[in-house]
C-alpha positions as CSV (number, residue, x, y, z in Angstrom):
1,X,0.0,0.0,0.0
2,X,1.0,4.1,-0.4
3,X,1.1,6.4,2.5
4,X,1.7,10.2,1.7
5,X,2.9,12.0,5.5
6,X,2.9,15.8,5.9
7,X,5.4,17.0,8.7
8,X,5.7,20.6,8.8
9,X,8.7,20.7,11.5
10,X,11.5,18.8,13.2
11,X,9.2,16.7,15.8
12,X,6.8,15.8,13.1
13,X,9.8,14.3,11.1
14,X,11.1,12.5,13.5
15,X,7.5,11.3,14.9
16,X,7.5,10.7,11.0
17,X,10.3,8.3,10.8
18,X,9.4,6.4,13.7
19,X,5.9,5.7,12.5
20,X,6.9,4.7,8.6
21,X,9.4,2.4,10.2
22,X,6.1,1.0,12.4
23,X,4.3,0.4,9.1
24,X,6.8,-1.2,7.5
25,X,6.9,-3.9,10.4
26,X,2.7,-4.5,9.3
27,X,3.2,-3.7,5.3
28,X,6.8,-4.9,4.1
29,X,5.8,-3.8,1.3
30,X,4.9,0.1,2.4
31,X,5.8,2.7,-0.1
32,X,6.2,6.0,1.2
33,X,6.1,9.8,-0.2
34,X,6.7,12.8,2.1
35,X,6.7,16.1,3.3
36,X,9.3,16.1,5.8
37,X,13.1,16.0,6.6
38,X,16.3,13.9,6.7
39,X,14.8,11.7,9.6
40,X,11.9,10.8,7.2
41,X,13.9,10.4,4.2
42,X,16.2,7.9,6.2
43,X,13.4,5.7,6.7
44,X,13.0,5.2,3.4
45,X,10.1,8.1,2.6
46,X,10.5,9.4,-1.3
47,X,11.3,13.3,0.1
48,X,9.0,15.2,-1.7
49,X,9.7,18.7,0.0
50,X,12.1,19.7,3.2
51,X,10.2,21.1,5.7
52,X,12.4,23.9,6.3
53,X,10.6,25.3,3.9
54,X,7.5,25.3,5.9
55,X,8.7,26.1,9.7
56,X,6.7,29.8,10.0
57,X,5.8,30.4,13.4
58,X,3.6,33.0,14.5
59,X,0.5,34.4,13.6
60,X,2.2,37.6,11.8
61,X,4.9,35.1,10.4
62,X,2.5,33.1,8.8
63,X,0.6,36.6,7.3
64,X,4.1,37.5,6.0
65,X,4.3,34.0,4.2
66,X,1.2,33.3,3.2
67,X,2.1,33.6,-0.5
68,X,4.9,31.3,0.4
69,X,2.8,28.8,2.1
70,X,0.2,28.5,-0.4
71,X,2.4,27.9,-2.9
72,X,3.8,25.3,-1.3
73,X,-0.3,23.8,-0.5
74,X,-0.7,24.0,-4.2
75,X,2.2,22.0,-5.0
76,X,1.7,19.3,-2.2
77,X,-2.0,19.1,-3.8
78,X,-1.1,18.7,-7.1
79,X,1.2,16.1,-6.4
80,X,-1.1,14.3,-4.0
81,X,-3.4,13.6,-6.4
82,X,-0.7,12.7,-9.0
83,X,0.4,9.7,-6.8
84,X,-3.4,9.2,-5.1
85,X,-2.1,6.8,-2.0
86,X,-4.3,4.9,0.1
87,X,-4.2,6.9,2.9
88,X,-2.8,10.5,3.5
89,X,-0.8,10.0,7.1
90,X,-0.9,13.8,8.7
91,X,1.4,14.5,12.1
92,X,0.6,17.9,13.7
93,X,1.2,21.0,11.8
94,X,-2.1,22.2,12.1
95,X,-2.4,25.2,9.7
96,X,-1.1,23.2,6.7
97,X,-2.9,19.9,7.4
98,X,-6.0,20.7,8.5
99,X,-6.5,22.5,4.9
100,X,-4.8,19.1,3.7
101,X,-7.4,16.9,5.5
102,X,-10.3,19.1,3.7
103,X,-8.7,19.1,0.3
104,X,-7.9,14.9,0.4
105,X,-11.4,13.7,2.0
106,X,-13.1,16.1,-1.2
107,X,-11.1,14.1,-3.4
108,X,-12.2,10.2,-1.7
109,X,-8.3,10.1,-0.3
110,X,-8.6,8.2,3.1
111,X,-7.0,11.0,5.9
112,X,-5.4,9.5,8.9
113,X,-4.0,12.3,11.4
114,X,-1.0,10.8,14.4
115,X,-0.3,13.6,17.1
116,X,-4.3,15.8,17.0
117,X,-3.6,19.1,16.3
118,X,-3.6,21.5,19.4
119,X,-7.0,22.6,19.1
120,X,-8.1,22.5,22.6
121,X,-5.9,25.3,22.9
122,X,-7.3,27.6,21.1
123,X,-10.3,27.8,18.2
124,X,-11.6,24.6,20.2
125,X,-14.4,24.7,17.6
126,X,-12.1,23.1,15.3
127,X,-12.6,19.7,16.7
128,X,-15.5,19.7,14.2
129,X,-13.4,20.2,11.2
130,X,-11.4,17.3,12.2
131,X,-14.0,15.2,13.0
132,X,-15.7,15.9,9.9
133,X,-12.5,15.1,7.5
134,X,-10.2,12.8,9.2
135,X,-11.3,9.4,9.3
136,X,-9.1,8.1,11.6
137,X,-7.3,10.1,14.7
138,X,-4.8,8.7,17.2
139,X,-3.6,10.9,19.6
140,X,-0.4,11.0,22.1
141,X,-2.0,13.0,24.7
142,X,-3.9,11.3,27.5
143,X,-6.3,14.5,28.1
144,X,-7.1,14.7,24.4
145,X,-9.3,11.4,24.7
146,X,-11.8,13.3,27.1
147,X,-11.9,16.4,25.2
148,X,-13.2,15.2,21.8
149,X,-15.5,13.1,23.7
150,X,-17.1,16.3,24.2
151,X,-17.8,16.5,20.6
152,X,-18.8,12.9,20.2
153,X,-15.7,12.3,18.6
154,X,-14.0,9.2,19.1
155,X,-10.3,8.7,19.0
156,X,-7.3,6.4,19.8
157,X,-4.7,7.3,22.3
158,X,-2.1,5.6,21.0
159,X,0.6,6.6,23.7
160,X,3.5,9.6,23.5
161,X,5.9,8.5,20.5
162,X,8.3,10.2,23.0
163,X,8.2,7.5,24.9
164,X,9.7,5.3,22.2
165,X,12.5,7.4,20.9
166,X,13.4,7.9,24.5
167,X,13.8,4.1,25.0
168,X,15.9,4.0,21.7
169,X,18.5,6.5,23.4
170,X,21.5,5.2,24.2
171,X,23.8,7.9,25.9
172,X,27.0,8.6,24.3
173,X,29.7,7.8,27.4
174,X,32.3,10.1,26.1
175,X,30.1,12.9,24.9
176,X,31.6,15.5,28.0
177,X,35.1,14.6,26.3
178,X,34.3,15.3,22.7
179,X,32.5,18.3,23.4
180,X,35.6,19.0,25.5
181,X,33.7,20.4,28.4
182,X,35.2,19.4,32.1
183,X,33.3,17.6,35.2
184,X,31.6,20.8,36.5
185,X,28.0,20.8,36.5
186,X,26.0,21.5,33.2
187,X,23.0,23.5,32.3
188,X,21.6,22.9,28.6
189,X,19.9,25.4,27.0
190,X,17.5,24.7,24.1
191,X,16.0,27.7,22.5
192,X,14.5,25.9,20.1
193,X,14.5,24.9,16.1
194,X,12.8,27.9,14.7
195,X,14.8,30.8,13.3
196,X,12.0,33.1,15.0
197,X,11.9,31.2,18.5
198,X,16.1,31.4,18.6
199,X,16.2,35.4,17.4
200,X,14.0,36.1,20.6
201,X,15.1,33.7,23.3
202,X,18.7,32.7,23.0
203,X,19.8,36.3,23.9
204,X,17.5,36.1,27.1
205,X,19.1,32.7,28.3
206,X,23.0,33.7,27.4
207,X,22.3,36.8,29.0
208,X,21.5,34.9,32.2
209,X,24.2,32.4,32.3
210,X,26.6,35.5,33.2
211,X,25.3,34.8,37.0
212,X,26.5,31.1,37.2
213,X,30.1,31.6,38.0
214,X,30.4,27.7,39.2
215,X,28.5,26.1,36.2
216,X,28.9,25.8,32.3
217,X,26.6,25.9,29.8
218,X,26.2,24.2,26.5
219,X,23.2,25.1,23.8
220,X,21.8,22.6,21.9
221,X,21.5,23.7,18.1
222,X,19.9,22.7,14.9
223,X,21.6,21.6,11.9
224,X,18.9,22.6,9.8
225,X,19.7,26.3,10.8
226,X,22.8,28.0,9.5
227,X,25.9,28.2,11.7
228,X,25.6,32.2,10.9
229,X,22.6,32.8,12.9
230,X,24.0,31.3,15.6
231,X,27.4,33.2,15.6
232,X,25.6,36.0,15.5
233,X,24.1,35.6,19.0
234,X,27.3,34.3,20.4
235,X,29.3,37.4,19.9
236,X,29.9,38.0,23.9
237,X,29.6,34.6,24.8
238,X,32.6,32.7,22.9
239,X,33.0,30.7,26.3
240,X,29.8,28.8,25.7
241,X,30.3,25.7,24.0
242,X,27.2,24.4,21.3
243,X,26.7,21.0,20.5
244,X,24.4,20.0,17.1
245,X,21.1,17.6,17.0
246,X,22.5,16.1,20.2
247,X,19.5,17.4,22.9
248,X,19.1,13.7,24.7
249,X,22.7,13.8,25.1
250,X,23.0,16.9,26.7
251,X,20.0,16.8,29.1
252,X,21.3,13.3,29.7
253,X,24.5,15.0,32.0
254,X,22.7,18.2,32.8
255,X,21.7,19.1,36.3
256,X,18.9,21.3,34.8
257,X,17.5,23.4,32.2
258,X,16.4,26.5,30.0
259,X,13.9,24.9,27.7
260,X,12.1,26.8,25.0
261,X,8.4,26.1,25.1
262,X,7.7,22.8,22.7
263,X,8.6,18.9,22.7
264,X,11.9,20.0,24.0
265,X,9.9,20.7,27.0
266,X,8.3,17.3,27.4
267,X,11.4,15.3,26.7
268,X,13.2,17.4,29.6
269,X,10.8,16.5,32.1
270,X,11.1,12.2,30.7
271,X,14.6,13.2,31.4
272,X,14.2,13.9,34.6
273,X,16.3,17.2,34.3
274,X,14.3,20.1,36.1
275,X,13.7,23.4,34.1
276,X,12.2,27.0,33.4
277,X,10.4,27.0,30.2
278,X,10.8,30.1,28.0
279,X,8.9,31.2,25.0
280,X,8.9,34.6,23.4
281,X,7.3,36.3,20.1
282,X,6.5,39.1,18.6
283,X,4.3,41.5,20.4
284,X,1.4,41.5,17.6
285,X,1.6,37.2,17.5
286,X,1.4,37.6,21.4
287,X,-0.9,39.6,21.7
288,X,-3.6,37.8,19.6
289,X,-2.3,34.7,20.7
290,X,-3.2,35.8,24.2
291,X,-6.6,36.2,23.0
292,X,-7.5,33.1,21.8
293,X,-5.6,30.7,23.6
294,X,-8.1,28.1,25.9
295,X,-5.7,26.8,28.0
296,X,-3.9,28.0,31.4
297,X,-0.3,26.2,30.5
298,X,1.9,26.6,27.5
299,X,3.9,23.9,28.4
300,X,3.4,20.4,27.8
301,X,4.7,19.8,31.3
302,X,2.7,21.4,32.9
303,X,-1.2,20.2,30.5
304,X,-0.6,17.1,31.3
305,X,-0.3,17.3,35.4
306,X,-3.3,19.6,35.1
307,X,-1.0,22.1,37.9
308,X,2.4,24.2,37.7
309,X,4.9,21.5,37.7
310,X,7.4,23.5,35.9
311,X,7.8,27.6,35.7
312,X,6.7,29.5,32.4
313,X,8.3,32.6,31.7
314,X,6.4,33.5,29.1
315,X,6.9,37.3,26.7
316,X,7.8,40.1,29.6
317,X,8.5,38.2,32.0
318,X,11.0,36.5,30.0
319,X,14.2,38.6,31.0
320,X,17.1,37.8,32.6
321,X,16.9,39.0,36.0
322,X,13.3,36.6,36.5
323,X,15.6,33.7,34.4
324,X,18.5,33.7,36.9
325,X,15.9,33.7,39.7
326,X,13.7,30.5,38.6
327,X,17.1,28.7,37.6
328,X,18.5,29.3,40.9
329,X,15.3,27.5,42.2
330,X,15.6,24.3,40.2
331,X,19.3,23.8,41.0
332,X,21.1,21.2,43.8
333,X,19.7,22.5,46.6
334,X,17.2,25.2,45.2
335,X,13.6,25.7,46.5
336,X,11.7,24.0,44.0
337,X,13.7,21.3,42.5
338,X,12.3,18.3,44.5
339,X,8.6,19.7,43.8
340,X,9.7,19.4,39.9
341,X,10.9,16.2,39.8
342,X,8.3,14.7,41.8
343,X,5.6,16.7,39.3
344,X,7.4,14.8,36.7
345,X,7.0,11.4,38.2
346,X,3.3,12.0,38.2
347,X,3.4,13.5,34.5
348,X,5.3,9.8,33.5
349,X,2.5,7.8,35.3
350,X,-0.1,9.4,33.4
351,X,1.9,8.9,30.0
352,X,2.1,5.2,30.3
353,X,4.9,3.3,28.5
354,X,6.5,3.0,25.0
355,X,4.9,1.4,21.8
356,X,3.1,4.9,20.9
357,X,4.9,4.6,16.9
358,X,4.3,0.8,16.7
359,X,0.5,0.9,18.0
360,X,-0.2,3.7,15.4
361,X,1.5,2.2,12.3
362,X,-0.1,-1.2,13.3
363,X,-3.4,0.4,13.3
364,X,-3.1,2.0,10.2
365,X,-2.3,-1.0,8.3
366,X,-4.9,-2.8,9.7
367,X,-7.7,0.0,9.1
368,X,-6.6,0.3,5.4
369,X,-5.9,-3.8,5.3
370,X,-10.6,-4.0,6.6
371,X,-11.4,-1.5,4.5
């Protein structure tokens, strides 16, 4: 059988590669076309388009691009409909794919969608869309279940594909020694994989590091970003040492973090390293954003335990003076560290185990194998 998967970032494609590599365990004889990345690609999709191309974040972002974007929808139309599969596989990316969903299910293309859109977040209306185009919907959030409920909508919770690439990890023993970093304490910082979310954090968290004499710090980076944009940031802070695609290695000898809000956030706290979550935008996406958004938590962390496990420092009060502060708290011997790693243990209980990737590909095959 043909799948055809739209990621629209670097989660998605490596959620992507995990789940293609699923199928294939139920259809040897899966092929595979794709909106994605490298991950994807390496899993033996046919790499239609990067999504680099597609990473726009921001409500005035995406205005900006919108010529750019539907270009792009044009394109991934046309050529779904030149290689018509048997199912059209969608992870996340909700602006893009929803449209997708809409455009395939006109056309009789059977839509599957692995990792729901964040729609009880914000436009919570939109569950009807997808319940009215996506015929199948497995989800990796154990609140998600109850909320399309609400709309008589039934899905599958299929379990975090987090959970899976986390039990692949195999920590590198001499990472400290090629990174050529020495046996004082760490703290990563991960400002993200979005030009947009770097230009307007990463200056906030190097500016606090300047108060943590007895610690170094390492930033994780993204290879599918230039080298320039980072340099550019790290003009007064050659001391700092970077290390590319490598963020389970790094948490994995960190003693805590500076997280920018996203996965990143969820795989710290399955890391058990304690952290401030930081997220910053423009003032015109924020302040719309602010408008719509549904939910008391921007954090993944924090959804999931339903309370403030971990500290959100979110648009003004992102500076470095409150940064410094909330780190201090989440360090050896700081006031909130045990509270964050036992929040953590209760956001892993609720999460269940691994299997997320092969539950979804399984069920896949199997809906298209009865159909």
């Amino acid at each position: 059988m043909t799948y055809y998967l739209i990621a629209g970032e670097r989660s998605g494609d490596l959620h992507g590669a995990n789940l293609i590599r699923a199928i294939r365990q139920h259809d040897p004889a899966a092929h595979c076309r794709a909106y994605g990345g490298e991950q994807m690609e390496a899993a033996g999709a046919t790499l239609v388009r990067h999504y680099r191309d597609m990473a726009f974040m921001g409500f005035l972002e995406v205005v900006k691009n919108l010529g750019t974007i539907r270009k792009i929808m044009n394109e991934c139309q046309a050529d779904l409909l030149a290689n018509r599969p048997d199912a059209l596989i969608l992870i996340d990316y909700a602006g893009f794919n929803l449209r997708m969903a809409r455009f395939a299910k006109k056309h009789g293309i059977r839509v599957f969608y692995y990792i729901s859109p964040k729609v009880w977040a914000w436009n919570q209306r939109r569950a009807l869309k997808i319940k009215a185009n996506v015929d199948r919907l497995f989800t990796i959030l154990p609140f998600e279940t109850d909320f399309f409920a609400t709309y008589d909508y039934n899905v599958e919770y299929v379990g975090n594909p987090l959970l899976d690439a986390l039990a692949e990890f195999k920590p590198d023993a001499s990472f400290r020694r090629k990174l050529g970093i020495d046996e004082r304490p760490v703290i990563a910082l991960l400002p993200g994989s979005r030009r947009q979310e770097i230009i307007a954090i990463l200056p906030t968290m190097l500016a606090a590091t300047r108060q943590f004499p007895g610690y170094q710090f390492v930033v994780g980076t993204v290879s599918n970003l230039p080298d320039a944009l980072y340099d550019s940031l790290f003009a007064d802070h050659a001391d700092i040492k970077r290390v590319s695609d490598a963020a389970y290695d790094l948490l994995h000898i960190s003693t805590a973090a500076l997280v920018t809000s996203g996965t990143a956030t969820l795989e710290t706290a399955l890391l058990n390293v304690p952290q401030v979550v930081c997220y910053k935008t423009t003032f015109v996406s924020y302040a719309i954003a602010k408008r719509l958004i549904a939910v008391p938590f921007i954090s993944l962390v924090n959804l999931i335990a339903d309370r403030e496990v971990v500290k959100e420092l979110i648009q003004n009060d992102l500076t470095p003076e409150q940064t410094v502060a909330e780190l201090k708290a989440i360090l050896p011997d700081g006031a909130r560290r045990d509270a964050v790693l036992a929040g953590y243990a209760e956001v892993q209980e609720k999460m269940g185990g691994p299997g997320a990737s092969e539950r979804a590909g399984r069920l896949m095959v199997e809906a298209l194998q009865n159909a």
